[in-house]
Each structure stands twice: as structure tokens, then as C-alpha cells.
C-alpha positions as CSV (number, residue, x, y, z in Angstrom):
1,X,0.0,0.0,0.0
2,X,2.9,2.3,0.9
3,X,4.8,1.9,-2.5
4,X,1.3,2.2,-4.0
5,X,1.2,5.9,-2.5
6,X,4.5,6.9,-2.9
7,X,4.5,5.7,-6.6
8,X,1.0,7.4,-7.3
9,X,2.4,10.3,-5.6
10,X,5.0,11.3,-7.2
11,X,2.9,10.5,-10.4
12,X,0.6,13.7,-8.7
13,X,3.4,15.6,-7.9
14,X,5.4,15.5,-11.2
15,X,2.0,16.4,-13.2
16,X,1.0,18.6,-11.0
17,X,4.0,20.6,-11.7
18,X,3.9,20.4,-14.9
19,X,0.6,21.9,-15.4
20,X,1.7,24.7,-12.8
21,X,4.8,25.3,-15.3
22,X,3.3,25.5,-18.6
23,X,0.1,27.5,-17.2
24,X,2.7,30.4,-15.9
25,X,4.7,30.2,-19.1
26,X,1.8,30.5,-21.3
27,X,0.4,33.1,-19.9
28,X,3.3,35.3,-19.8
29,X,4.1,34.3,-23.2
30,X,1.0,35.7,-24.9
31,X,2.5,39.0,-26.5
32,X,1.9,42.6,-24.8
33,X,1.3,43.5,-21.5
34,X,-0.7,41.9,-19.0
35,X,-1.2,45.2,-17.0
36,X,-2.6,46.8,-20.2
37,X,-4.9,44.2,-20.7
38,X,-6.1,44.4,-17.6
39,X,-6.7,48.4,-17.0
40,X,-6.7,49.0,-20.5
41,X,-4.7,51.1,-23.3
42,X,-6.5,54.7,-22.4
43,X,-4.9,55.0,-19.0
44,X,-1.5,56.6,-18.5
45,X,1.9,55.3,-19.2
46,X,2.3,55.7,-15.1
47,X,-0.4,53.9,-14.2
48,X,0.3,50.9,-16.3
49,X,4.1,51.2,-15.3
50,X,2.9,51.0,-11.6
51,X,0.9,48.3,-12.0
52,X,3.6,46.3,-13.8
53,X,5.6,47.0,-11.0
54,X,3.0,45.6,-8.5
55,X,2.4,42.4,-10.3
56,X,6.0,42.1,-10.5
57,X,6.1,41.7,-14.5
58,X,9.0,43.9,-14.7
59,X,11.5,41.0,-13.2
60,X,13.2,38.5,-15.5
61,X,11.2,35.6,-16.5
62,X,12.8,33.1,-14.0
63,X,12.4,35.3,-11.3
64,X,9.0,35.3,-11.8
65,X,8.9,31.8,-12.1
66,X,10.3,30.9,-8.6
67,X,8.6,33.6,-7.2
68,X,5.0,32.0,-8.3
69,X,6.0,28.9,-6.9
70,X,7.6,30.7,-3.8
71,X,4.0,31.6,-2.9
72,X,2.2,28.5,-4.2
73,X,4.7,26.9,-1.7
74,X,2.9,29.0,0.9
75,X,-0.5,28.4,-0.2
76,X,-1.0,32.3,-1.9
77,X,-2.4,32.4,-5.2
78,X,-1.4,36.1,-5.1
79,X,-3.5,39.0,-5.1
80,X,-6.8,39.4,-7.8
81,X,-6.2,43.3,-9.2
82,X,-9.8,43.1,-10.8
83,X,-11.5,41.9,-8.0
84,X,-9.9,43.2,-5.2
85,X,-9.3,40.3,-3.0
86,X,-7.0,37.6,-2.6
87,X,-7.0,35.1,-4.8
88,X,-7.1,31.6,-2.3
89,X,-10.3,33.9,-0.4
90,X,-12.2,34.2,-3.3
91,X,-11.3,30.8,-5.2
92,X,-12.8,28.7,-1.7
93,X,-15.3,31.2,-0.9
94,X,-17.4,29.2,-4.5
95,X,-15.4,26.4,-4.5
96,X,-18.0,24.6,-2.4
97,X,-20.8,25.7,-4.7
98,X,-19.1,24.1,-7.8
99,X,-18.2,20.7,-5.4
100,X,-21.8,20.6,-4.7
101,X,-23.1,20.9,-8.1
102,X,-20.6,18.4,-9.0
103,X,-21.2,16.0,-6.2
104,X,-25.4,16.2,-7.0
105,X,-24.8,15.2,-10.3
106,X,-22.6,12.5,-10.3
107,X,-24.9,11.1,-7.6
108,X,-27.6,11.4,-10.0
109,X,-25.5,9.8,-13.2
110,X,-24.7,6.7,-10.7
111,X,-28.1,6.1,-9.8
112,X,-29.7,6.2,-13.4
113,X,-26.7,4.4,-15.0
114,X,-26.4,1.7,-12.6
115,X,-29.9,1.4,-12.8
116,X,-30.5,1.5,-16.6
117,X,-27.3,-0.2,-17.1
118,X,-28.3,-3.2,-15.0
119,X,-31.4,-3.7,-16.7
120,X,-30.4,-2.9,-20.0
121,X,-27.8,-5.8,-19.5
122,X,-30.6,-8.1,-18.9
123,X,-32.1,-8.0,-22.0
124,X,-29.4,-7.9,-24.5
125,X,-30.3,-6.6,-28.3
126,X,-34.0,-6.7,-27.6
127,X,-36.0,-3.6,-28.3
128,X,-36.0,-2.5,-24.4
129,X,-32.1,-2.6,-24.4
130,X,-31.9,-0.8,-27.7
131,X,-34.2,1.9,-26.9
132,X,-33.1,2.3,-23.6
133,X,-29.4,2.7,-24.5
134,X,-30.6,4.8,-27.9
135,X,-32.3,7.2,-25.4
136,X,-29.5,7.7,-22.7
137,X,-27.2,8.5,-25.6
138,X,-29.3,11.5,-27.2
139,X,-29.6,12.9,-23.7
140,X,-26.0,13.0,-22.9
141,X,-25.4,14.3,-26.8
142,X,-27.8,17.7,-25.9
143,X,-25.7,20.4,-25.1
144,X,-25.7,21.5,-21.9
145,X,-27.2,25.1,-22.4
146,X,-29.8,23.8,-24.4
147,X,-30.7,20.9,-22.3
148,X,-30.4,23.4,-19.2
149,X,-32.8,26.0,-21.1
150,X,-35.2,23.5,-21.7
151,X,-35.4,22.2,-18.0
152,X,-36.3,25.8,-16.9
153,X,-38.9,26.3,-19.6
154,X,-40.8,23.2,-18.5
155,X,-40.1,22.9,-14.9
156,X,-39.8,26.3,-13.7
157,X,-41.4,29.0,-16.4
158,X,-44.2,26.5,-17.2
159,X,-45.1,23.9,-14.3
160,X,-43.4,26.3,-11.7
161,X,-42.2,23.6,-9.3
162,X,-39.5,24.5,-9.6
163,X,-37.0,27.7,-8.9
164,X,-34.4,28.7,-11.6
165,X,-31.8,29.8,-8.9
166,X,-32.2,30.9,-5.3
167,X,-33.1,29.7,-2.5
168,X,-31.8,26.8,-0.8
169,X,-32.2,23.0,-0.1
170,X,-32.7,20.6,-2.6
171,X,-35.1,22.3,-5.3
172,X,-32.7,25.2,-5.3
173,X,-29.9,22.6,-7.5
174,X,-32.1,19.9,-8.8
175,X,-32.2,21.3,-12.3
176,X,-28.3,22.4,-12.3
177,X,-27.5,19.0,-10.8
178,X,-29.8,16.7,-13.8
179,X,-28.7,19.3,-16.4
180,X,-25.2,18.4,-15.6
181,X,-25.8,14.3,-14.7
182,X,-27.3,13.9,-18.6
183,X,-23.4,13.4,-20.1
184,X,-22.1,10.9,-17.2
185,X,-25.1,9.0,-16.5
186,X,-24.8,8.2,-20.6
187,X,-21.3,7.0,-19.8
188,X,-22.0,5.0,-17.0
189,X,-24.8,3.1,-18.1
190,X,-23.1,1.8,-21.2
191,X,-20.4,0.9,-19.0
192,X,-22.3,-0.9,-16.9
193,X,-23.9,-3.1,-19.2
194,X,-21.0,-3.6,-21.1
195,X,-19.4,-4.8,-17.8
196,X,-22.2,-6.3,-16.8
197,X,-22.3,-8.5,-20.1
198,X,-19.1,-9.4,-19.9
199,X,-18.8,-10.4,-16.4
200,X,-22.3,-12.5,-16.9
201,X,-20.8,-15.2,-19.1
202,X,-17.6,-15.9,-16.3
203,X,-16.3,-18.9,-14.9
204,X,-17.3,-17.8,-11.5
205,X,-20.9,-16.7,-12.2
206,X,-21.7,-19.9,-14.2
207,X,-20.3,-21.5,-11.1
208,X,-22.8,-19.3,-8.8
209,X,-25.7,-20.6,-10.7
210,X,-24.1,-24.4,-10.6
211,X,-24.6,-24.2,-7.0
212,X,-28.0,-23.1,-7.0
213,X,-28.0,-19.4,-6.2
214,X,-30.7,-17.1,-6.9
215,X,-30.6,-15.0,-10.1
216,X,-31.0,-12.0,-8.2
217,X,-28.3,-13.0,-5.4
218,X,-25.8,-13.6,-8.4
219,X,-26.5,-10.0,-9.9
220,X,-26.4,-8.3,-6.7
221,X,-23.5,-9.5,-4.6
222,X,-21.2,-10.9,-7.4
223,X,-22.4,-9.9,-10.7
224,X,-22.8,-6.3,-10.3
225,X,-19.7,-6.1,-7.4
226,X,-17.2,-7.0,-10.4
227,X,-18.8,-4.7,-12.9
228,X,-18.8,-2.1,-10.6
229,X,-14.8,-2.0,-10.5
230,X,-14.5,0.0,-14.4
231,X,-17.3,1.9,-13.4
232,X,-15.7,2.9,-10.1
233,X,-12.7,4.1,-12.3
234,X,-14.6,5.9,-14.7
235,X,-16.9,8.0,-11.7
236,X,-13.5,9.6,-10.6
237,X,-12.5,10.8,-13.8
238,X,-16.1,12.4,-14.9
239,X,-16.3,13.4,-11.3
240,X,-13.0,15.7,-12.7
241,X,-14.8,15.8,-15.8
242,X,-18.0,17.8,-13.9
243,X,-16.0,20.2,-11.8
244,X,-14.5,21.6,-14.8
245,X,-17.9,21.8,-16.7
246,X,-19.7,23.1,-14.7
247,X,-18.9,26.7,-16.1
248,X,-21.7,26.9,-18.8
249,X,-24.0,25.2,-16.3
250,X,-23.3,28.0,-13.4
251,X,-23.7,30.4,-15.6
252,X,-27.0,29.1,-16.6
253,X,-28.7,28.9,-13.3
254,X,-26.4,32.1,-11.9
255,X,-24.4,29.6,-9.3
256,X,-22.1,31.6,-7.6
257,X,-19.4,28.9,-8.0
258,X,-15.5,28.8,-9.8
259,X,-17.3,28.1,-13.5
260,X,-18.9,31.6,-12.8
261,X,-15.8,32.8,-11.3
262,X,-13.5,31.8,-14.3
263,X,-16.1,33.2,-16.9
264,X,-16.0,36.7,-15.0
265,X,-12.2,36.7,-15.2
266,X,-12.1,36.3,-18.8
267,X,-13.9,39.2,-19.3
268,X,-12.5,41.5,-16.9
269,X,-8.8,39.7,-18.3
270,X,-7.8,38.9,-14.2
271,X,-5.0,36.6,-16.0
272,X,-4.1,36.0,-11.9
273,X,-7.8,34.4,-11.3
274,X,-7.6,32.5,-14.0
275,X,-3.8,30.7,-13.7
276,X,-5.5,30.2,-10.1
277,X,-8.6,28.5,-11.4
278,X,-7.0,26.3,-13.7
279,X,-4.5,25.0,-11.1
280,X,-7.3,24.6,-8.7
281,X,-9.3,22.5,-11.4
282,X,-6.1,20.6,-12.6
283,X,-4.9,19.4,-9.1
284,X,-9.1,18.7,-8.1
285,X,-9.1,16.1,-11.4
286,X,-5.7,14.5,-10.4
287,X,-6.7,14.5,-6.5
288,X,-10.3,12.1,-7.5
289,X,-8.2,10.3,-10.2
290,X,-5.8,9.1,-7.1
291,X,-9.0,8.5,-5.0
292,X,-10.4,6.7,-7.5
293,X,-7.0,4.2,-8.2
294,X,-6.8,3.7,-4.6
295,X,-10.3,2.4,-4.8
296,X,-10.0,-0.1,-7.0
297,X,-7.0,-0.9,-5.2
298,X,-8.9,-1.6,-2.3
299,X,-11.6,-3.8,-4.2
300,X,-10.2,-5.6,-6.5
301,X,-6.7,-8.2,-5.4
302,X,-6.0,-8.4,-8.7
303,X,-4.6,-5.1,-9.1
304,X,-2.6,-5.4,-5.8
305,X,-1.1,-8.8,-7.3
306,X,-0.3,-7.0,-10.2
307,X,1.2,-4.2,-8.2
308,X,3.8,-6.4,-6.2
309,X,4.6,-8.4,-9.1
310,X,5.8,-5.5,-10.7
């Protein structure tokens, strides 16, 4: 388990740093001046020169460089010029928001793919399976604005049960969270009955039903436990997948969460806010893809064979 870590670790590390690296260099790459991009070309040669100065653009490149990493080392982000707060404050003031959103939805995807997977797998090329599968895969093609325009016109303009933002409990996210479950809950439910399929015709379930076990005791506890392992994989990753798309979706339903936050810096050109928000988004995706390896670590021995063998 310990060389697991380590080896996993350094794997987080070493991209980690890599992302951090090229995210500085390309932004200070791009041609002109950041300063001017962010006050603009019709204030005075002063004021740009003192901002330059305070965002410490005027250094060499590599003292930049180590600088940046001086304070990420500390935990500071640096200062926002636009928004007038520090950078960390304002990225974990809505980074719950966007976890939440996030966390909704993939609950949502698991329970209708698991679901629709399961029973999809039970009735392999018949009309129910093809229908089924035909219809979870035209509502995770719909684009998220549209399908997230349409869910307000029906459920909140027209049946008014529910609000378009506001408020707080359940109701207030339920049409954020299904507008952004539509794409994984696709995903997983072919998954599921692909793995379900395929772990349906092993050695060890034709054994289960040998020895006289029930159908459903056979899909519960060892059919669907096996096909649960790619799926388990596949959660972490669109898990990443959701707190980095949630941007048109926040937007959408005016959440208050880092999608928002990154779409507000782009316009007001905070190129601080948004090296922040993509190294916050980057190290979240690697952080569940490390949760998700130890998982399957922990539930299936044949990776930890595999592991020592190596």
C-alpha cells in the first residue's frame, strides 16, 4: 500500500508541476502586456508602469517563475487586481458551490446508469435494451445550455415547481444537478452493461448458478460487485470531468461557484484568477483520479497482485 502511495504520488506531484509550469509560461508568453490588458490602453503610461511594478512583470522571467512557486509553496495564489481580494479567499469562498453541483450530479449519473445499465444488460439486443441505450445516448449528446434552457422552460417558467436559482435545499440545485448528470449518466450506463455483459458469461458466475443461487443473489452480490470495478474508475475521472464543466452550467442557473468565477475573469482579463482557477481544477481532477486508483486498489486483489509483481 505504501509503494502504491509513494508511486501514485510522485505520479501527482510531477504532473502537478507540470501543469503549474506551462500554465505560468503561457500566460506570460502571450504577446503585450498583462497590465494593459487588464486596466486598458486609455490610461497613462504611469499607471500601467505601476501596475507592472506591482504584479512584479517587470522582473526576469525566471524570477517570476520561482517567485510564483515561492508563494504556491505558501499556499497564496497572489492577489486578484480586478476583483480586489486575494486570490485563495475568493477561489474557496465558491469552490464549495461548484463541489456541490458536482457531487449532485454525479450522484444522479450513478443512480440512473447503474440502474439503466443493470437492466439494459438483462435483455441484451432486444427492443428495451436498444431503446433504452438509444435514449440515454441522445440525452448525454444535448448540449448542456440547451438541455439546461429546456429544463427551466418546463419545470420552472411553465409547471413552476420548480426555482431557476435561489433559495436553498434541494429544489434550489435539482435542475443544475440533472442538467449536468445527462453526459455521465450516458457513460456510466453503457459501462455498466457492457461490464455487466461481460462479467455475466464468467467462470465464477456460471459457477454461482451451478450451486443453486438465486438469479438476483448472483447480480447483486457478485455480478454487479465485479462490474462495478470500471465503473468505479470511470466515476473519478467524470467526477474531474463535472467540476471543470460546470462553467456553462453555473452560468446558466447564476451559481455563484468557480465556473462563474472563471467566466468573470475572462472578461474582466484577471489573467491572476484564471492561472489560479485552472491550477485549482487541474490538481481537483488528479486529486479524484488518485482517489479513484486507490479504490479499485482496495476492491479488486488483482490489481494489488499485479502491483507487487511488478
Amino acid at each position: 500500500m505504501l509503494r502504491f502511495l509513494a508511486l501514485r504520488g510522485v505520479a501527482f506531484v510531477a504532473t502537478m508541476w507540470g501543469i503549474i509550469t506551462g500554465t505560468f509560461f503561457l500566460f506570460r508568453l502571450v504577446p503585450g502586456n498583462a497590465a494593459v490588458f487588464i486596466v486598458g490602453s486609455d490610461v497613462t503610461p504611469r499607471a500601467i508602469a505601476a501596475l507592472t511594478k506591482s504584479l512584479g512583470l517587470d522582473k526576469p522571467l525566471y524570477v517570476q517563475y520561482i517567485d510564483y512557486l515561492n508563494n504556491l509553496g505558501h499556499g497564496s495564489f497572489g492577489q486578484s487586481v480586478v476583483f480586489g481580494s486575494g486570490l485563495a479567499s475568493a477561489l474557496f469562498a465558491r469552490y464549495p458551490v461548484t463541489v456541490s453541483l458536482a457531487l449532485g450530479a454525479i450522484v444522479i449519473a450513478i443512480g440512473i446508469g447503474v440502474v439503466f445499465g443493470v437492466a439494459s444488460s438483462l435483455h441484451p439486443n432486444s427492443v428495451f435494451d436498444r431503446t433504452l441505450m438509444g435514449s440515454l445516448i441522445s440525452l448525454g449528446g444535448l448540449p448542456n445550455f440547451w438541455f439546461g434552457v429546456m429544463l427551466i422552460a418546463v419545470f420552472s417558467s411553465g409547471l413552476h415547481l420548480l426555482p431557476i436559482s435561489g433559495g436553498s435545499g434541494l429544489s434550489s440545485s435539482i435542475l443544475a444537478d440533472v442538467t449536468l448528470a445527462a453526459y455521465p449518466s450516458a457513460i456510466l450506463a453503457r459501462l455498466v452493461r457492457s461490464s455487466m455483459l461481460e462479467v455475466s458469461t464468467s467462470g465464477f458466475i456460471v459457477a454461482c448458478h451451478a450451486r443453486g443461487l438465486s438469479r438476483i443473489r448472483v447480480l447483486v452480490r457478485h455480478a454487479l460487485r465485479n462490474a462495478m470495478l470500471p465503473a468505479l474508475t470511470m466515476t473519478g475521472l467524470l467526477l474531474g470531468y463535472l467540476l471543470g464543466g460546470s462553467i456553462v452550467v453555473e452560468d446558466i442557473f447564476t451559481k455563484q461557484g468557480i465556473g462563474l468565477l472563471l467566466l468573470q475573469s475572462v472578461n474582466a482579463h484577471d489573467y491572476s484568477m484564471i492561472e489560479a482557477i485552472t491550477i485549482v481544477f487541474s490538481g481537483s481532477f488528479l486529486f479524484l483520479n488518485l482517489l479513484a486508483d486507490m479504490g479499485i486498489w482496495f476492491l479488486d486483489p488483482r490489481t494489488r497482485t499485479g502491483a507487487q509483481s511488478r
